[in-house]
C-alpha positions as CSV (number, residue, x, y, z in Angstrom):
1,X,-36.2,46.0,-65.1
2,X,-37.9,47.8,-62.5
3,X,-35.9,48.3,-59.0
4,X,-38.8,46.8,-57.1
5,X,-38.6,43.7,-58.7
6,X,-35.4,43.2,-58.7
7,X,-35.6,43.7,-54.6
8,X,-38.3,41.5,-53.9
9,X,-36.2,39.0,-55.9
10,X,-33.2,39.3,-54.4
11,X,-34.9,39.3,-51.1
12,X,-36.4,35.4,-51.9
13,X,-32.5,34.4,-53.1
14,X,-31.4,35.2,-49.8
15,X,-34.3,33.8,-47.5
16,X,-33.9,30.6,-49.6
17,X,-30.2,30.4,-49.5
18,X,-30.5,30.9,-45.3
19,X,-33.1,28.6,-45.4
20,X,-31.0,25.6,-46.8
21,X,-27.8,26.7,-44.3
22,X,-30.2,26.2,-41.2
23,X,-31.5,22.6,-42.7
24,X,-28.0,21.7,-42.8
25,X,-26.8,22.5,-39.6
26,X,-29.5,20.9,-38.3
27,X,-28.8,17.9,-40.1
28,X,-25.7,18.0,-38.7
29,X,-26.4,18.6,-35.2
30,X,-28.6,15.2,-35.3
31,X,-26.0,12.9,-36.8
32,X,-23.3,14.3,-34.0
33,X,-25.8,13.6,-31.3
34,X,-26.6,10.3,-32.4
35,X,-23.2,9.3,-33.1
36,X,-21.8,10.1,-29.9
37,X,-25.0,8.5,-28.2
38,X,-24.0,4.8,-29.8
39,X,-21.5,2.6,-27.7
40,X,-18.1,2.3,-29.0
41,X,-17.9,-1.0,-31.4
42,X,-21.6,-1.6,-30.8
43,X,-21.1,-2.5,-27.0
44,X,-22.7,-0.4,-23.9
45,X,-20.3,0.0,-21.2
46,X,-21.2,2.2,-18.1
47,X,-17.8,2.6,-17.2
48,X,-15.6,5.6,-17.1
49,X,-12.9,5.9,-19.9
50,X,-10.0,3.5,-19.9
51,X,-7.6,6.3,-18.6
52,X,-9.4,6.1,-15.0
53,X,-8.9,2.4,-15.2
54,X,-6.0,1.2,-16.9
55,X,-3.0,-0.4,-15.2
56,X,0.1,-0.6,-15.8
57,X,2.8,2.1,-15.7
58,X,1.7,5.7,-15.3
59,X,1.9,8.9,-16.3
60,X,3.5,12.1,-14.7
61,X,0.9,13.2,-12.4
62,X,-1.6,10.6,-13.2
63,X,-1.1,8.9,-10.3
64,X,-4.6,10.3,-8.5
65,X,-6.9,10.0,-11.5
66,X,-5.1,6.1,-11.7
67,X,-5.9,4.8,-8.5
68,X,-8.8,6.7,-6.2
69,X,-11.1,7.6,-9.3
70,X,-12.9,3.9,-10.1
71,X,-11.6,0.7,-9.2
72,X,-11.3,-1.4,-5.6
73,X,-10.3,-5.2,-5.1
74,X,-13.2,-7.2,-4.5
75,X,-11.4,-11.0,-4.7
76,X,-8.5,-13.1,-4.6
77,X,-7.9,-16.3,-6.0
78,X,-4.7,-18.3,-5.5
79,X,-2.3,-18.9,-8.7
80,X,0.8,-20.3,-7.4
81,X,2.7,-21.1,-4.2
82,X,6.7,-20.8,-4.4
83,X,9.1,-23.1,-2.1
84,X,11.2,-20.5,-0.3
85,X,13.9,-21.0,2.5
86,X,11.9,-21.9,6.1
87,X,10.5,-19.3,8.5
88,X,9.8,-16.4,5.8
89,X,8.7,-13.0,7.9
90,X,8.7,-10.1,6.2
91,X,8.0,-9.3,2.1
92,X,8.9,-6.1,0.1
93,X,8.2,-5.6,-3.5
94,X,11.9,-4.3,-5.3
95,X,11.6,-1.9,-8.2
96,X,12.2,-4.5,-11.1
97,X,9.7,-6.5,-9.4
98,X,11.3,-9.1,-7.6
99,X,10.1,-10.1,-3.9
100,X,12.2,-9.7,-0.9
101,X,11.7,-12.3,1.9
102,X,13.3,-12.5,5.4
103,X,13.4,-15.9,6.1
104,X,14.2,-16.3,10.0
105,X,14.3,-20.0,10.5
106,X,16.7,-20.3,7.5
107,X,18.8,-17.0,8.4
108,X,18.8,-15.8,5.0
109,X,17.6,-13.0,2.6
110,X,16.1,-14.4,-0.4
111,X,14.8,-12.3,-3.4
112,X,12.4,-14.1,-5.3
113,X,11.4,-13.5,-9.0
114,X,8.0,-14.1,-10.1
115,X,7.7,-14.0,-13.5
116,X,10.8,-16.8,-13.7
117,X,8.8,-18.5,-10.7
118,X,11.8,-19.3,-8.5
119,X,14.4,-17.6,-5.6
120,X,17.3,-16.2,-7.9
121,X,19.2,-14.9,-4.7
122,X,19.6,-16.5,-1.0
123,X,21.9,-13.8,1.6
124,X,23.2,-15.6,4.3
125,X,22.7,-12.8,7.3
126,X,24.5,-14.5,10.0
127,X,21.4,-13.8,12.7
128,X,17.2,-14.4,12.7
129,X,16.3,-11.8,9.9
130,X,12.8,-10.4,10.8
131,X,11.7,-6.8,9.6
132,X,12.7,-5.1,6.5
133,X,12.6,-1.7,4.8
134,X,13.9,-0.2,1.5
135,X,15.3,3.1,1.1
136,X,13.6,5.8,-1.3
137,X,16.0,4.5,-4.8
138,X,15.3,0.9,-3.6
139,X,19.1,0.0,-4.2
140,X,19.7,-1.0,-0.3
141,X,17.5,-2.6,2.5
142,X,17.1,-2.3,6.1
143,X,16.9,-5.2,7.7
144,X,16.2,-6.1,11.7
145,X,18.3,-8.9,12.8
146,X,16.1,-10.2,16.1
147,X,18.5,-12.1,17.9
148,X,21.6,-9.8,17.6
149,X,20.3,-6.3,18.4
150,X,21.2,-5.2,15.0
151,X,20.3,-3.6,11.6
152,X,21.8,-4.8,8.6
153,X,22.5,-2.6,5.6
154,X,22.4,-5.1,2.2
155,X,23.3,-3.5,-1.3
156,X,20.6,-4.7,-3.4
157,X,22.8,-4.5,-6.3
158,X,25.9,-6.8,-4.7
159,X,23.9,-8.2,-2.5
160,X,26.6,-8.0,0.1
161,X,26.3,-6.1,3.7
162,X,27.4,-3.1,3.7
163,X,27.0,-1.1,7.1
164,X,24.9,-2.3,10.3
165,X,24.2,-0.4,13.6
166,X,23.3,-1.6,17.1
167,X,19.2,-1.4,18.3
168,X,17.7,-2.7,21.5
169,X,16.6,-5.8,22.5
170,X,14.2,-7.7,20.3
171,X,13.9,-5.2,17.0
172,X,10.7,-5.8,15.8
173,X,9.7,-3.3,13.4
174,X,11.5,-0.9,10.6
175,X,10.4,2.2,8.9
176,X,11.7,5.3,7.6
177,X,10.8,8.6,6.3
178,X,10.1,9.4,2.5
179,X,14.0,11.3,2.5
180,X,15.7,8.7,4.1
181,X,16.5,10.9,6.8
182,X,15.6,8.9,9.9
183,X,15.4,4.7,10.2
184,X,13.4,4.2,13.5
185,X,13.1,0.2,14.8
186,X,10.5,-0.5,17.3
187,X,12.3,-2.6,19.8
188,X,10.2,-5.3,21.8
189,X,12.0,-7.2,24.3
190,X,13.9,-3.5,25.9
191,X,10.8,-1.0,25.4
192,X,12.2,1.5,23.4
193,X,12.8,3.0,19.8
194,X,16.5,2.9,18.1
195,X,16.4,6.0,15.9
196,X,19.4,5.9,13.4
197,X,20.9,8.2,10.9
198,X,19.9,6.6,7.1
199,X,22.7,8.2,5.2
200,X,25.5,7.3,7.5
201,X,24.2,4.2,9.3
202,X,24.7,5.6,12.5
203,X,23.0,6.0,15.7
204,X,20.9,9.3,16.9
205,X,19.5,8.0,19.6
206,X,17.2,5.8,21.9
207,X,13.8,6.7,23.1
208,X,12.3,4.5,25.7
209,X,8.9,3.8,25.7
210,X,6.3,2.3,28.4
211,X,5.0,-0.6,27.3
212,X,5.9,-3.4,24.0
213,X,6.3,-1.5,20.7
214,X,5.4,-3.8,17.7
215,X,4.2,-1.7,14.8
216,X,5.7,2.2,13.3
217,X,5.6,4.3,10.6
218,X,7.2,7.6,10.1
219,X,5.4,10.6,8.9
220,X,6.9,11.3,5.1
221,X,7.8,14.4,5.8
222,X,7.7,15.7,9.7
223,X,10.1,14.9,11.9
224,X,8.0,12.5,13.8
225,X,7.4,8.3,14.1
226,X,4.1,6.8,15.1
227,X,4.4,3.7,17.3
228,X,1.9,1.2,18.5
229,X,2.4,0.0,21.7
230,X,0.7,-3.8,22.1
231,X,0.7,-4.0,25.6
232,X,-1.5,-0.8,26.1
233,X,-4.0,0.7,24.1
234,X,-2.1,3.8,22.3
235,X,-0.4,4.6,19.7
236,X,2.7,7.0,20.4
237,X,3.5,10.3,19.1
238,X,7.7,10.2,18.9
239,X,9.4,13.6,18.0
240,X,13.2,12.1,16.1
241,X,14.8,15.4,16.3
242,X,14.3,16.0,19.6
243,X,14.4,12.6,21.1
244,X,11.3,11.9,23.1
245,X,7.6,11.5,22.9
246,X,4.9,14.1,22.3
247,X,2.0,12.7,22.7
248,X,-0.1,9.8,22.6
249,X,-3.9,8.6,21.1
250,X,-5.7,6.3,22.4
251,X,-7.1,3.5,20.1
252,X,-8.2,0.4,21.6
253,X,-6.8,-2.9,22.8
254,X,-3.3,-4.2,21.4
255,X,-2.7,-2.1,18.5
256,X,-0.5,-4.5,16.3
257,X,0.9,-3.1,13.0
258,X,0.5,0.3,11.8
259,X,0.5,1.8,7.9
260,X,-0.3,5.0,6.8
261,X,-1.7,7.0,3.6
262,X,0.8,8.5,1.1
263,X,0.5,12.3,3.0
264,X,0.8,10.7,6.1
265,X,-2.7,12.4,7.1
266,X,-4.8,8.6,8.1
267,X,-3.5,5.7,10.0
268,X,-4.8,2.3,10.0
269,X,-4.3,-0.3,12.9
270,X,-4.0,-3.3,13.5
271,X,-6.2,-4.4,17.2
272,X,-5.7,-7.8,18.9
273,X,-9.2,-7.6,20.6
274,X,-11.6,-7.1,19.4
275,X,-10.2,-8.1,16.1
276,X,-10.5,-5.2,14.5
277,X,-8.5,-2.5,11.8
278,X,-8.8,0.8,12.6
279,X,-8.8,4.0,10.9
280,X,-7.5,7.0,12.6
281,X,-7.5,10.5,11.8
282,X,-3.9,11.7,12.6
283,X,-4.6,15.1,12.2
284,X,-7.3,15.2,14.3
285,X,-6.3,12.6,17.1
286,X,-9.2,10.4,17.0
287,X,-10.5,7.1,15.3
288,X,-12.9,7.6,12.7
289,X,-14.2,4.2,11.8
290,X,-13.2,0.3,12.7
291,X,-14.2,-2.8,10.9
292,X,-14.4,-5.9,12.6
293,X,-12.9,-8.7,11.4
294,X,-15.1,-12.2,11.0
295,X,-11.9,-14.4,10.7
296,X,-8.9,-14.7,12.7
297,X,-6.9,-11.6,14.0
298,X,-5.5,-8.7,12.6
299,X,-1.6,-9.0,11.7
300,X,0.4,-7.9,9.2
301,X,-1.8,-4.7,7.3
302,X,-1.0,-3.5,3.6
303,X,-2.3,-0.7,2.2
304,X,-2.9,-1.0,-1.8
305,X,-1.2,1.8,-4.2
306,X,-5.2,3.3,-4.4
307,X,-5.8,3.9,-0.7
308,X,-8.7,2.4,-1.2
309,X,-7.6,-1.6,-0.3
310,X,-6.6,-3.0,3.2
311,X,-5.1,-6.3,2.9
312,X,-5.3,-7.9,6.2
313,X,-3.2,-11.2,7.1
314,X,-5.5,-13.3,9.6
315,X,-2.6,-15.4,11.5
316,X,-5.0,-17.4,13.7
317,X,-7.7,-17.6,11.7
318,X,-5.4,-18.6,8.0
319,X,-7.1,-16.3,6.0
320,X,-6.3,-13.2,4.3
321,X,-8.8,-10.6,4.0
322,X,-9.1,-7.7,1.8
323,X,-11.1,-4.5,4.0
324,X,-12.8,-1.1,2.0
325,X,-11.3,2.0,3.5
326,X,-13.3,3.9,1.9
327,X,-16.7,2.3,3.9
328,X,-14.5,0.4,6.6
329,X,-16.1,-2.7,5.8
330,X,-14.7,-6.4,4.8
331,X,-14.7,-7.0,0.7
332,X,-13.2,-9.8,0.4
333,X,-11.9,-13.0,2.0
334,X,-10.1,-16.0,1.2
335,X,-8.2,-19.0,3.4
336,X,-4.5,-19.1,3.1
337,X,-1.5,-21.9,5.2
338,X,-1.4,-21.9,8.7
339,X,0.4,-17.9,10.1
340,X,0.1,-15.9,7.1
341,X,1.9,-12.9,7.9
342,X,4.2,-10.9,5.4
343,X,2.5,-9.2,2.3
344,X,3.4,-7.4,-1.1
345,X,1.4,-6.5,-4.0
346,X,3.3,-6.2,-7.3
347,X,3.5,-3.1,-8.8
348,X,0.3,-3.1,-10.7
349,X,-1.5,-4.1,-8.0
350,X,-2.9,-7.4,-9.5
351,X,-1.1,-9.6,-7.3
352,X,-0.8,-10.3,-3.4
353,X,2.0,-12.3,-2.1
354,X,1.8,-14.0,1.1
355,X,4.4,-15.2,3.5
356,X,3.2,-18.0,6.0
357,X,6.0,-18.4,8.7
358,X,5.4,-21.8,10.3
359,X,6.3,-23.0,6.4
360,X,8.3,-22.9,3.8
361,X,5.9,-20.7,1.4
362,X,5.0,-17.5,-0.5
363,X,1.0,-18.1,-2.0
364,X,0.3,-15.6,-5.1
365,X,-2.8,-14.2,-5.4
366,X,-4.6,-12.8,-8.5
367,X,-6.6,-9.4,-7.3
368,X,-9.5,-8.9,-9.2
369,X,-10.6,-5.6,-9.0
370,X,-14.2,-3.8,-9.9
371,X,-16.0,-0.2,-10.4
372,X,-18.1,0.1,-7.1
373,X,-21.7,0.9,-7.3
374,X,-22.2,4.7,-8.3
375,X,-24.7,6.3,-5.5
């Protein structure tokens, strides 16, 4: 057969062969695009994938993507109100879950368990229990006892005292460092901070201050405690190590309660007049934003594990209210018993437990939470 022929044949077999590769891949190319353009299980959903929204335990490092990527609270709706001893204060969340309540009135400790739905522990403290802390493992609490000038130690585990230390006059708030390192107690009725040695339990030192402490927080890592003076309209600057104040921000008009972000970076405030939270840039030494409050006054302020949620307990107006940070603006607001005052979430986030201290009761809230519009 002639070599030309042979050529022009062989030419055709390979533009046909090509030919049916390309009308493949092109039928393939469709039925991907399509596919992955159809809703999972036949249903639409603008939402992000369930690992930005899930809740529920989390991963090693997943704590960012889990929380500030997606969802904020926009409601609560009461469950359940527990009987606890009379006068409860204070409320920390425990790591397995259980709440811890300072109950003044009654001079106890309780721990309260939820999903049992009763008090499976009552500490007598032998003074009026007011503020409380935990300590980074969460096996022993700091709490303020108001009418001794004392800090009690209480294992967690035995749920027996084990070390206390002398404050000032009237201790009326607790925090400490991320470490441990330093407990500092804002001390109302003598004008000063108690600084103490976490470890040992011991004294470092007394810091007097110029007008009615009520709220403070300690940076997570610098040496240095944040406290709001009610009387005035700062916030103070205290250096632990060396012993004496730094500097001072002004804020506005009987700064309350104080908590802070996770790096320590943003404050948010608690004002008596106007009622009003607001958010300050520590860094910076200036407030950014406020939001004014249409209920009541600004108490006791929680910060939600996304950074995202101020839960605000109104104790004139009985109402608890839920602020934005993001937008400084309220989201969310719902009537509670006369004084609310301590809060804890759980560790999911999905419930709010408040303490109301002219009673005898914790309320439990369910926290809805929801995608906020995308702009």
């Amino acid at each position: 057969m002639p070599s030309e022929h042979l050529s022009g044949r062989y030419r055709r077999t390979m533009a046909a062969l090509a030919w049916g590769v390309g009308l493949c891949a092109l039928v393939g190319l469709a039925a991907w695009v399509w596919s992955a353009a159809l809703p999972t299980d036949g249903v639409q959903t603008s939402e992000p994938p369930t690992q930005f929204a899930s809740f529920g335990p989390l991963l090693e490092g997943e704590r960012l993507l889990h929380w500030t990527v997606g969802k904020h609270a926009v409601s609560l709706e009461k469950r359940r109100e527990f009987d606890v001893p009379t006068g409860p204060e204070a409320l920390v969340t425990l790591p397995d879950g259980c709440i811890l309540i300072t109950c003044r009135a009654a001079q106890v400790v309780a721990i309260l368990d939820p999903e049992r739905g009763r008090l499976v522990r009552q500490i007598p403290v032998e003074g009026q229990p007011l503020a409380c802390c935990l300590t980074r493992d969460g096996t022993r609490a700091w709490v303020t006892l108001e009418d001794r000038r004392r800090v009690a130690v209480l294992d967690l585990e035995t749920m027996k005292r084990v070390a206390e230390s002398e404050t000032g006059n009237g201790p009326e708030a607790i925090a400490t460092d991320l470490e441990g390192r330093v407990v500092a107690i804002a001390n109302w009725g003598s004008q000063d901070l108690t600084l103490i040695d976490g470890p040992r339990a011991e004294p470092l030192g007394l810091v007097p201050l110029p007008a009615n402490p009520r709220g403070a927080v300690v940076h997570p890592s610098k040496p240095f405690a944040t406290v709001a003076l009610t009387g005035s309209d700062r916030l103070l600057k205290v250096n632990w190590e060396k012993r004496r104040v730094e500097d001072e921000l002004v804020v506005g008009r009987g700064p309350r309660h104080l908590v802070q972000t996770s790096d320590g970076d943003t404050l948010f405030v608690a004002l008596n007049d106007p009622p009003t939270v607001a958010k300050v840039d520590r860094l910076g030494g200036r407030v950014r934003s406020t939001c004014f409050l249409t209920k009541g006054r600004a108490g006791t302020i929680l910060l939600g594990p996304n950074e995202r949620d101020l839960f605000v307990a109104n104790s004139a107006g009985s109402a608890v209210t839920v602020v934005d940070t993001a937008t400084m603006s309220e989201t969310a607001t719902v009537d509670t018993d006369l004084s609310p005052d301590g809060l804890a979430l759980s560790a999911d986030g999905r419930r709010l437990y408040v303490a109301h201290r002219t009673t005898s009761a914790v309320y439990e809230f369910a926290v809805t939470y929801d995608w906020p519009p995308t702009p």
